[in-house]
C-alpha positions as CSV (number, residue, x, y, z in Angstrom):
1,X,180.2,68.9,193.8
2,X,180.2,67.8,197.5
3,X,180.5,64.4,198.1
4,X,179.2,62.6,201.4
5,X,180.6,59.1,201.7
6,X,178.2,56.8,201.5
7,X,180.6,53.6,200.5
8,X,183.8,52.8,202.1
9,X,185.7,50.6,200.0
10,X,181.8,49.1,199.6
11,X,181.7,46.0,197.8
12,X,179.7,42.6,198.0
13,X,176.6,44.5,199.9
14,X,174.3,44.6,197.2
15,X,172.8,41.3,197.6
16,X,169.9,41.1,200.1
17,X,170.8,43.8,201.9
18,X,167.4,46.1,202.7
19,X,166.3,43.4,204.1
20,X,167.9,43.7,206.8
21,X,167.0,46.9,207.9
22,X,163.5,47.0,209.0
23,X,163.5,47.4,212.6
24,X,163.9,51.2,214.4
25,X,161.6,53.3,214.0
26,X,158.1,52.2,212.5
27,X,156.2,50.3,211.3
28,X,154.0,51.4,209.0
29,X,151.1,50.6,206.6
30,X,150.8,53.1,204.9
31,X,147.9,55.3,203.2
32,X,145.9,55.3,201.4
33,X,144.2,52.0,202.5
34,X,146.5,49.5,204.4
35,X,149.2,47.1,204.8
36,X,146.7,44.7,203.1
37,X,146.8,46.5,199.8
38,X,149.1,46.0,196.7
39,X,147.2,43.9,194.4
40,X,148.5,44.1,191.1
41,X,146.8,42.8,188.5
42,X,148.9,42.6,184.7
43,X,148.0,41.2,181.4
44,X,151.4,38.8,180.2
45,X,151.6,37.0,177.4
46,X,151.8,33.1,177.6
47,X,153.6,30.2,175.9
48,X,151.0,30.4,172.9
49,X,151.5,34.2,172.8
50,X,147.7,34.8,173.6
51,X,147.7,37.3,176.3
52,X,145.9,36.9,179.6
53,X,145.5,39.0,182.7
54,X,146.7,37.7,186.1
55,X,146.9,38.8,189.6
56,X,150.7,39.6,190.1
57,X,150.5,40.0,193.5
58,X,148.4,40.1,196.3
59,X,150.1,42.3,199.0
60,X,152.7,44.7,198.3
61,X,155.1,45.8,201.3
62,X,157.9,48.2,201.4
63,X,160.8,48.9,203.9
64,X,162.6,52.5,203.5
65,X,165.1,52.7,205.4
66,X,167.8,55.5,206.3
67,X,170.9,56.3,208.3
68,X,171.2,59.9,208.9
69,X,172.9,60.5,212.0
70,X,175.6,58.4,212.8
71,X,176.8,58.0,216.4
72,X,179.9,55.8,216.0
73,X,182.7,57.7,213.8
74,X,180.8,58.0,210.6
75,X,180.2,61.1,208.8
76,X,176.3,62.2,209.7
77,X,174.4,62.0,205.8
78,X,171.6,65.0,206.0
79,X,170.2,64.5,202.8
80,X,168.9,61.3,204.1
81,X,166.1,62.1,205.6
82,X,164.5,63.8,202.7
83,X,165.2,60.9,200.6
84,X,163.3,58.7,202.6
85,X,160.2,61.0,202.8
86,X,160.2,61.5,199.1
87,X,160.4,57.5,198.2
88,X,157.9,56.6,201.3
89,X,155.5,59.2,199.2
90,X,156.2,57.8,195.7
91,X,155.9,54.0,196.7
92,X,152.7,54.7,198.9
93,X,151.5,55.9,195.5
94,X,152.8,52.7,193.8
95,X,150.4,51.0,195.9
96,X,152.7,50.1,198.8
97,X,152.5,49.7,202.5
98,X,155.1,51.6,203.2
99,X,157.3,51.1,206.2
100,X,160.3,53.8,207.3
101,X,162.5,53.3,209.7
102,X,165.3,56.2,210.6
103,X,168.3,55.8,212.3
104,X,168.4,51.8,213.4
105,X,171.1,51.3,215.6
106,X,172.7,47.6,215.8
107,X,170.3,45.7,217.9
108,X,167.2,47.4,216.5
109,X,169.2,46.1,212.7
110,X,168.9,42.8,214.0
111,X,165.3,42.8,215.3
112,X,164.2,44.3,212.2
113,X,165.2,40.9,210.0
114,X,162.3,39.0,212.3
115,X,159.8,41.6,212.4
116,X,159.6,42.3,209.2
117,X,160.2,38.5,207.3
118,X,157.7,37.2,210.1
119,X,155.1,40.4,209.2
120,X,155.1,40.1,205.1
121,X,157.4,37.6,204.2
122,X,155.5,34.4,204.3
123,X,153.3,35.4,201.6
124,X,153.2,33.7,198.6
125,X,151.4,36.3,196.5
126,X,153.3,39.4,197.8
127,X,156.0,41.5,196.7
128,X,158.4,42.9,198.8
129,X,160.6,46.3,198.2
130,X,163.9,47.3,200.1
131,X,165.3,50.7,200.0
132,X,168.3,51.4,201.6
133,X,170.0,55.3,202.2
134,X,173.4,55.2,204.2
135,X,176.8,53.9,204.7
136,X,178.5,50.8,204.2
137,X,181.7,49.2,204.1
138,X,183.3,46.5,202.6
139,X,186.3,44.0,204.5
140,X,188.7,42.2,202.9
141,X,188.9,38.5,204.7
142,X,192.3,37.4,205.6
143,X,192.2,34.4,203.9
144,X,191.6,35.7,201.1
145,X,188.5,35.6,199.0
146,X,184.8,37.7,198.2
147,X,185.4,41.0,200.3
148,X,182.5,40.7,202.5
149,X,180.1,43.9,202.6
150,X,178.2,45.2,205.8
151,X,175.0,47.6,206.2
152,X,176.4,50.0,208.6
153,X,174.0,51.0,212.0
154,X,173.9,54.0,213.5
155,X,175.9,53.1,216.4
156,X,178.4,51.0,214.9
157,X,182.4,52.6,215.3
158,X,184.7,53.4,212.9
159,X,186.3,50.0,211.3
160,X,189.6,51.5,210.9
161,X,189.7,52.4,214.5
162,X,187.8,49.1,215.7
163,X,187.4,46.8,212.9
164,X,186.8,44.1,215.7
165,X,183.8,45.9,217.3
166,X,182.7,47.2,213.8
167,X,182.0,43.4,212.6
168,X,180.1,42.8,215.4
169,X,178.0,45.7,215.4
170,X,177.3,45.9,211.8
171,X,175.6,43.4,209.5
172,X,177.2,41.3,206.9
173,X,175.8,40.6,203.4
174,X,175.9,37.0,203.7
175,X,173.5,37.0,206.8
176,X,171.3,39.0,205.4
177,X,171.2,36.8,202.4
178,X,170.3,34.1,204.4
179,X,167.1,36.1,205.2
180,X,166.6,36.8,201.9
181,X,166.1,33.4,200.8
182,X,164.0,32.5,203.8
183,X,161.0,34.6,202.6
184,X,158.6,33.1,200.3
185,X,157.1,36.0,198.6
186,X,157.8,35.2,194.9
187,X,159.3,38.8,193.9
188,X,161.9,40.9,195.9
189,X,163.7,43.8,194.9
190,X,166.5,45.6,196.7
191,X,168.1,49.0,196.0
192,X,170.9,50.5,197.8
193,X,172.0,54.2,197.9
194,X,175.0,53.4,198.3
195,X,178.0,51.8,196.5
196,X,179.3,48.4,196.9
197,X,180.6,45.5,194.2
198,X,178.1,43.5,192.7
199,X,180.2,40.5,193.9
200,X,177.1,38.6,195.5
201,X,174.8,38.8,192.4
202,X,175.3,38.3,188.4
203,X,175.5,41.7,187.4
204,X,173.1,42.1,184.1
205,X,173.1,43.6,180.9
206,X,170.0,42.0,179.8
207,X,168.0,43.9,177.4
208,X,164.3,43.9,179.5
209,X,161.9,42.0,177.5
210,X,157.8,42.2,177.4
211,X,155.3,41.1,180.3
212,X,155.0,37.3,179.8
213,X,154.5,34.0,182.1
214,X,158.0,34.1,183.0
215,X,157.7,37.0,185.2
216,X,155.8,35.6,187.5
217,X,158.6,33.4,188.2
218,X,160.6,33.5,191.7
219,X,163.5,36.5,191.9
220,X,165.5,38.4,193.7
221,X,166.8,41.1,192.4
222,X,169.6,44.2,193.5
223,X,170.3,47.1,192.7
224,X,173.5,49.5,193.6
225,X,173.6,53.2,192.9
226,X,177.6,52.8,192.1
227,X,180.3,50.5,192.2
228,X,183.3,49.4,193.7
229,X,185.1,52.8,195.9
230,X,182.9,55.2,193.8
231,X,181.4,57.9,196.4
232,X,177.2,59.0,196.4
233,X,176.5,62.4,197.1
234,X,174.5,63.4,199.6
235,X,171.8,64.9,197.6
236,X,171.3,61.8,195.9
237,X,171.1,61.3,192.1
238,X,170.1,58.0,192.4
239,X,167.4,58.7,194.5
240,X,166.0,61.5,192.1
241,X,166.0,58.9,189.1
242,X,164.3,55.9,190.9
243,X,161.3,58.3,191.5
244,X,161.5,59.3,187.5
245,X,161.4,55.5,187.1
246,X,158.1,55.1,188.7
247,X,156.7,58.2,187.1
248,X,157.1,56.0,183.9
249,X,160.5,57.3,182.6
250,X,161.8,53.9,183.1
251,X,159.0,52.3,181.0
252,X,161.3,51.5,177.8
253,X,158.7,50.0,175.6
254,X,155.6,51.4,176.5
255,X,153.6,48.9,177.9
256,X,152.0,50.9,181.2
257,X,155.0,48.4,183.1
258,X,158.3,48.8,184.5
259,X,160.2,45.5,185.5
260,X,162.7,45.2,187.9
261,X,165.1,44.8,184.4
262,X,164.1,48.0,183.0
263,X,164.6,50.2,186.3
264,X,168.0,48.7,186.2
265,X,168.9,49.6,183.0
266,X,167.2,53.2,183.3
267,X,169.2,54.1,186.6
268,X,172.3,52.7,184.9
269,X,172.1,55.0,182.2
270,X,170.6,58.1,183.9
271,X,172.7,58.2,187.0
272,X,175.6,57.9,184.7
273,X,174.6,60.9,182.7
274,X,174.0,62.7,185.8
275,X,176.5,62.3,187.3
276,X,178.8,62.8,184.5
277,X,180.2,59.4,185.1
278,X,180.8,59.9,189.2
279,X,178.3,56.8,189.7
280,X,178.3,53.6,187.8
281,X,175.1,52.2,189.6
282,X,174.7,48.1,189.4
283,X,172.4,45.7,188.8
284,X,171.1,41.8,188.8
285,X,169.3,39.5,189.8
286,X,170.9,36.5,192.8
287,X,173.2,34.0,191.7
288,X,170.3,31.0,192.4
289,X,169.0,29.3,189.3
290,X,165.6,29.2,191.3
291,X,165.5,32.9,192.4
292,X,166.7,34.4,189.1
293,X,163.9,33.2,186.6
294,X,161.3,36.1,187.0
295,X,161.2,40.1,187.2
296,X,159.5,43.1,189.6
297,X,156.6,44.7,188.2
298,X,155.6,48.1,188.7
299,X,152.1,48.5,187.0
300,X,151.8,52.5,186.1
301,X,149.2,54.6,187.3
302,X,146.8,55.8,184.6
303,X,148.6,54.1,181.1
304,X,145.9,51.4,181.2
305,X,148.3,48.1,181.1
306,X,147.5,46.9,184.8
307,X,146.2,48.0,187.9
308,X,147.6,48.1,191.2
309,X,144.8,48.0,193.7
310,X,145.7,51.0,196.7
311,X,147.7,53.2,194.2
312,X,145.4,56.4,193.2
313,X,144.3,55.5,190.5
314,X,141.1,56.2,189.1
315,X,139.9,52.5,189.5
316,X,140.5,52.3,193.2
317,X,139.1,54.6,195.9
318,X,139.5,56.1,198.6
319,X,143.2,56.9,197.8
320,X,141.9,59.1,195.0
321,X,139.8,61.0,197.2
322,X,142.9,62.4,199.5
323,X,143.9,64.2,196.4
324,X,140.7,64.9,194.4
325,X,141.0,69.2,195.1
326,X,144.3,68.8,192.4
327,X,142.5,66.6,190.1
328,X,142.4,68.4,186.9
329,X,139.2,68.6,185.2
330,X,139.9,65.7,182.5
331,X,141.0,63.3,185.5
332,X,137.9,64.6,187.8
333,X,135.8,63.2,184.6
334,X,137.9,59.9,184.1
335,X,137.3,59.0,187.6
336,X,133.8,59.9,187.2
337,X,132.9,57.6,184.2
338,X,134.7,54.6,185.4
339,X,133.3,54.8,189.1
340,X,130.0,55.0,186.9
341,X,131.1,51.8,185.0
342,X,131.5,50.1,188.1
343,X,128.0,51.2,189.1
344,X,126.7,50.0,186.2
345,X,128.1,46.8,186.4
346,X,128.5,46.6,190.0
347,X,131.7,46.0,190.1
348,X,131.8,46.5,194.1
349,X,135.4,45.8,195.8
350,X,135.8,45.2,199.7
351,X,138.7,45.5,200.9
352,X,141.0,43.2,202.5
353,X,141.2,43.3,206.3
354,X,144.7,42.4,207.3
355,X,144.1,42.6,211.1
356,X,140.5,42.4,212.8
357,X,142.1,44.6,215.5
358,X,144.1,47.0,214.2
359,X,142.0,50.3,212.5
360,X,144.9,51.7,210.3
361,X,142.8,53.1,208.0
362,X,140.9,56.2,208.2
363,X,136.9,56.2,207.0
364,X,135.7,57.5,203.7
365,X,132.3,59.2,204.0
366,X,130.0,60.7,201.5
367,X,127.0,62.6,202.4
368,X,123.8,62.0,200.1
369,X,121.0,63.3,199.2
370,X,120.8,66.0,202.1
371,X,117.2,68.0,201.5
372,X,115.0,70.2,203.9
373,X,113.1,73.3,203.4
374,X,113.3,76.9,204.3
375,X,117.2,76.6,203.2
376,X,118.6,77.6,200.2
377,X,120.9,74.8,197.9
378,X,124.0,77.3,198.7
379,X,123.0,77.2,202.7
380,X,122.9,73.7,202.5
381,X,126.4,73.1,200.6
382,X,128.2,75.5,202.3
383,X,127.4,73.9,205.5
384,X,128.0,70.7,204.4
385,X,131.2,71.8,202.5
386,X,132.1,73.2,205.9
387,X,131.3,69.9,208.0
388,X,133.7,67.9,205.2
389,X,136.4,70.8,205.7
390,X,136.8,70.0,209.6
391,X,136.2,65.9,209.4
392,X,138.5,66.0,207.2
393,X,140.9,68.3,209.1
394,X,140.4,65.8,211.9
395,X,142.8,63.2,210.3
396,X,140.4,60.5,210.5
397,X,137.8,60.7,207.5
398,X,138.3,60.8,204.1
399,X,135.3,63.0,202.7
400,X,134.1,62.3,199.0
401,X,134.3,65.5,197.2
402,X,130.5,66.7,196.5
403,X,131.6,67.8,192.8
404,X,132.2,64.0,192.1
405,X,129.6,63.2,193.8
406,X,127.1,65.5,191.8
407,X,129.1,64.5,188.6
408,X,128.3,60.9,189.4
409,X,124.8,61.4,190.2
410,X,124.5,63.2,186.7
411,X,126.0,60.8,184.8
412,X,124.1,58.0,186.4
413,X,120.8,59.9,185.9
414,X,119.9,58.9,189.3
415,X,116.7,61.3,190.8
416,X,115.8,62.4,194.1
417,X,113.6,59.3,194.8
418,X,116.4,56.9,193.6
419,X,119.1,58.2,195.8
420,X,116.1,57.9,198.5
421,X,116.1,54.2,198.0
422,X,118.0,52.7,199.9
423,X,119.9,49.9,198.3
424,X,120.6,52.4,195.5
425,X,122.3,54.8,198.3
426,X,124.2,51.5,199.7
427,X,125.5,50.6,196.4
428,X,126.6,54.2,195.4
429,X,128.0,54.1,199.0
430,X,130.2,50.6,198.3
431,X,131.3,52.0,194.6
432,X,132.4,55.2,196.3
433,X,134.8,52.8,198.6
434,X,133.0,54.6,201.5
435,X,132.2,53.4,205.0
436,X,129.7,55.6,205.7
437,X,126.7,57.5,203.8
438,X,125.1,60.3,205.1
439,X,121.6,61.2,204.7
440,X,118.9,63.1,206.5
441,X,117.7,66.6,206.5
442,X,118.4,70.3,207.1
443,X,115.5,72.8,208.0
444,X,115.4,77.1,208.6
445,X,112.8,77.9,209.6
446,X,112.6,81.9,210.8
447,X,116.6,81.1,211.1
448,X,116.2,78.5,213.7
449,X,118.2,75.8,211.9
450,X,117.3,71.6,212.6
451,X,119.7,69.1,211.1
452,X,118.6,65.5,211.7
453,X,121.9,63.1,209.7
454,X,122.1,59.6,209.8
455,X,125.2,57.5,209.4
456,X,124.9,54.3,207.6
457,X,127.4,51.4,207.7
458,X,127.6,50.5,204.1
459,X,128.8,46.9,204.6
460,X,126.1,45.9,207.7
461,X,123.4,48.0,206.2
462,X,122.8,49.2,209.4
463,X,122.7,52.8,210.9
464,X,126.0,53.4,212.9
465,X,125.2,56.7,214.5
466,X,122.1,59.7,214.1
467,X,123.4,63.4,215.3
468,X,120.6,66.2,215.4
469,X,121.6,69.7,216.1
470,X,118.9,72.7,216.9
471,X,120.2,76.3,216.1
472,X,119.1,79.6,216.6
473,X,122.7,81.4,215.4
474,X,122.8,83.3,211.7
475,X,126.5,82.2,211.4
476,X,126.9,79.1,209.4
477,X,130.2,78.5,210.4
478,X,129.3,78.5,213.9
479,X,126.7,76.0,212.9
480,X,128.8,73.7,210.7
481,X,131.8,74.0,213.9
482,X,128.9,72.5,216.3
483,X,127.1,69.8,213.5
484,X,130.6,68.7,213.1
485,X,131.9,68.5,216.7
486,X,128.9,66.8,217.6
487,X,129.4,64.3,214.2
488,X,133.0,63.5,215.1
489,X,132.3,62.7,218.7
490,X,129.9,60.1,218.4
491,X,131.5,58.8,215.4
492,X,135.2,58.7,217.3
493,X,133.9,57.0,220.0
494,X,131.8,54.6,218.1
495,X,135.2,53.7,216.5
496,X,137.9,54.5,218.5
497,X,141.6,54.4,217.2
498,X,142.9,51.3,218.1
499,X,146.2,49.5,216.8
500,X,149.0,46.5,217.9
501,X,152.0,47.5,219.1
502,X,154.4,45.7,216.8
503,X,158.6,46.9,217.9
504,X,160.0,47.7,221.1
505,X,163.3,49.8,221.5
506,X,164.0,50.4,225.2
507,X,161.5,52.0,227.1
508,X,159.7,53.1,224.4
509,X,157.3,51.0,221.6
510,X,156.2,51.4,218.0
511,X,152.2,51.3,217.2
512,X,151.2,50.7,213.9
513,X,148.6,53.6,213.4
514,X,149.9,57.1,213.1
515,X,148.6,60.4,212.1
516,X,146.9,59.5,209.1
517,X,144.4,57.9,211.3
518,X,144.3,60.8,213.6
519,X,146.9,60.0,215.7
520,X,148.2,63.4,217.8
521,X,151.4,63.9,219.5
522,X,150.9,64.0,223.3
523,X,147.8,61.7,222.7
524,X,147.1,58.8,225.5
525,X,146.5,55.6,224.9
526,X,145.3,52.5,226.9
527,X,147.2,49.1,226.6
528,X,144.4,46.6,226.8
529,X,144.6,42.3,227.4
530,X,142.8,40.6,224.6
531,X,139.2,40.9,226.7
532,X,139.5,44.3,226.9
533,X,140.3,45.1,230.4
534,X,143.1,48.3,230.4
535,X,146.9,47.5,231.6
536,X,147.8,50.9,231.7
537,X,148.4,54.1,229.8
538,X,150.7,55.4,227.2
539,X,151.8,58.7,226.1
540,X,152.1,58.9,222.1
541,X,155.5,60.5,221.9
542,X,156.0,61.3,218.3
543,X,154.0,60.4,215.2
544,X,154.1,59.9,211.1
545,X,151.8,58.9,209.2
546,X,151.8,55.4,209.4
547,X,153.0,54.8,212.8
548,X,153.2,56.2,216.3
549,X,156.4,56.0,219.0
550,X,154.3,55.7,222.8
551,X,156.0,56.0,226.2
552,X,154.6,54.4,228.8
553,X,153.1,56.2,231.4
554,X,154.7,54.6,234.4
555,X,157.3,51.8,235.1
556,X,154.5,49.5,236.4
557,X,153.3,49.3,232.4
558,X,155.1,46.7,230.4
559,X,154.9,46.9,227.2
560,X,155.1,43.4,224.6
561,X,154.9,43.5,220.9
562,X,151.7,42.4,219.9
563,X,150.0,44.5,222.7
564,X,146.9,45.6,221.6
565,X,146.1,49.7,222.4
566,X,143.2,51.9,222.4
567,X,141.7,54.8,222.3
568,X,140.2,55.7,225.6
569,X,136.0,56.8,225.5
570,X,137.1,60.0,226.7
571,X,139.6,61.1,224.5
């Protein structure tokens, strides 16, 4: 087995580190819904041992963070990168906003502290997750002592060459810690991929214990994936098993939860297996008797215990909806009865705007009740089907599957004249989580083909936008190409992208929409005062999902963080 060194003598690191490393690359709030999503609701027994569900948390935010490629003397860690992707993916699914930052160098490690504390850290209700992939070191004081662990940034030089420079450049554990006991969000947990002593927390052997009052007690709790001089491999073990964890492998006692204790324990004794005793990962909770009282909670899709408001689950919508084509038929009919449950008992959730600027969501749409004569039920869906395939395509809409929806209309017994109502189409709408409801028309008659649609805003009531197409071509396709051309252009410029710009690295600047809203590469952008009037233009350099890197497009633009950017109309 190859072995890429991830710790160098690492020790004491383990504390608050993650923290620390928001800043390079992006922000990002990540899909399904937004940075205002994470609310986890959990049912914990109390002091009489009657049980009683509780909102956990309000907001759940998570920094991923990796150093790949190293510019300073350290050896470059490919594996990295994939790491990231694949827990950015698995905790957007816990119901995270997930932000990933690649490649930080020293300032950009010390920006990140403010950014990201100052963004989500002054919640009370939130819960906050640090994942760190990369190097670190540990140095021995002179005076003795706690070796003193650092986070190591991209650009910081070898320490046995410059171990002057190298403490200035890199970031020590105790400042980090400092930072983590600023933030008030009640639960924070921190894993490292790498190996360091657990020096600056009390390491655990606790056996995990059921959901009760206590957890919602104040914590900070670490995580190491080795110990003291052990070595990580670059195709990371530890990694691997912290996405088992949140699959429910981790869940020791059943209970549809896994605690920040039971991840612990689980990666402790997987990685160990693994690894045929390579890694000895590490864990705890901080050495503060007001910060060590409660635990994490990861509320499991689909086992029933909780719910975590933004993960896909079959309660919350529209993160379902992004992967509804490899629902299997059993889950297609869970989703169904409980979004009829909700009908039924109009259960109707809004969600949480986090910013009144910022549009980091994409819109969920579901077309209704779409009649007209002279065209067959086939004609009609396959045109429609098409229209879904290319809004879809676009980046920017989230389309409700018209299986669902049929199964939903079924199940709900609802008739032609009910869906024609229209409070009964606006409440279906709201159930669906969708921003928009189609309805209208589509006519052939002597194949000369009239679509009237109209676009209503399911939280004003109002209609947003009305698109009519007239046809004389016998190719559907060509038909569904212009109805949805025509759909997306009024739509886009009824609601144009628009975003904050929230971290600035030299002459270029982070956004906080990305590609998941339909964000392109090469994409311009205005830069706009808070009334509206443009600044200038930027170039969108590179995009992810969650974020976007813009260039400005000449030196008389400066860029700020909080600048607010647009879409232009013409775009």
């Amino acid at each position: 087995m190859m072995y890429s060194l991830r710790a160098r003598n690492l020790l004491p690191f383990t504390t608050s580190l993650l923290l620390a490393i928001f800043a390079l690359a992006a922000w990002a709030s990540t899909p399904p819904e937004d940075a205002a999503r994470g609310l986890v609701r959990i049912k914990a027994k109390q002091e009489d041992n009657s049980i009683r569900e509780i909102d956990l948390y309000h907001r759940s935010h998570a920094l991923v963070i990796g150093v790949s490629e190293y510019t300073g003397g350290w050896p470059s860690l490919p594996g990295v990168a994939k790491d990231v992707a694949a827990v950015r993916d698995a905790l957007a699914g816990n119901g995270f906003a997930v932000t990933t930052i690649m490649d930080p160098d020293a300032q950009q490690l010390i920006n990140a502290f403010e950014h990201f504390i100052a963004a989500y850290g002054n919640g009370p209700g939130n819960r906050l997750l640090f994942y760190f992939s990369g190097h670190g070191h540990t140095v021995q004081p002179a005076y003795g002592g706690e070796p003193i662990g650092y986070i190591v940034p991209k650009d910081a030089p070898d320490p046995g060459k410059d171990p002057e420079q190298f403490k200035r450049m890199a970031m020590s554990m105790q400042r980090i810690e400092e930072y983590a006991r600023t933030i008030d969000a009640k639960h924070a947990l921190f894993l490292f991929d790498s190996c360091f002593s657990g020096s600056l927390f009390a390491l655990s052997r606790a056996i995990p214990q059921d959901i009760s009052y206590k957890t919602a007690r104040p914590v900070r709790q670490f995580i190491t994936s080795g110990g003291e001089d052990e070595q990580v491999p670059d195709k990371s073990i530890f990694r691997q098993q912290f996405l088992a964890a949140l699959r429910g492998e981790a869940d020791a006692n059943g209970d549809g939860y896994v605690t920040g204790t039971e991840l612990g324990n689980y990666l402790q004794t997987s990685v160990i297996n693994y690894t045929k005793g390579y890694q000895h990962p590490q864990y705890g909770k901080m050495r503060d008797p007001n910060l060590d009282k409660g635990d994490f909670v990861f509320a499991l899709a689909g086992k029933g215990a909780g719910e975590t408001a933004g993960a896909e689950t079959a309660a919350d919508l529209p993160g379902q909806f992004r992967k509804q084509a490899a629902m299997t038929a059993t889950e297609t009919d869970q989703l169904v009865q409980d979004l009829a449950g909700r009908f039924r008992k109009n259960d109707i959730r809004t969600p949480e705007k986090e910013d009144d600027w910022t549009r980091n969501r994409n819109t969920t749409m579901a077309f209704l009740d779409i009649e007209g004569e002279g065209a067959s039920a086939g004609e009609r869906h396959y045109i429609l089907d098409t229209v879904s395939d290319a809004l879809r395509a676009s980046g920017r809409y989230t389309l409700v599957e018209r299986e669902i929806l049929d199964k939903l209309i079924a199940e709900l017994r609802l008739s032609r004249t009910d869906l024609a109502d229209p409070a009964t189409a606006l409440k279906l709408g709201r159930i669906l989580s969708a921003g928009l409801i189609a309805t209208g028309s589509m006519n052939n008659q002597n194949q000369e083909w009239l679509i009237s649609l109209r676009f209503i805003d399911t939280e004003t009531t109002s209609i947003r936008a009305s698109v009519s197409t007239l046809s004389k071509s016998t190719d559907k396709q060509q038909i569904a190409a212009d109805l949805s051309g025509r759909i997306m252009e009024k739509l886009n410029r009824l609601s144009p992208l628009q975003g904050r710009i929230v971290f600035l690295a030299g002459d270029t600047a982070t956004v906080n929409i990305g590609s998941a809203v339909g964000v392109r590469k090469n994409m311009a952008l205005q830069v706009i005062d808070e009334q509206g009037v443009p600044l200038g233009e930027v170039r969108v350099k590179s995009t992810s999902p969650d974020q976007s890197i813009i260039l400005a497009g000449d030196r008389s633009t400066v860029l700020k963080e909080g600048m607010r950017v647009r879409e232009p109309a013409d775009e």
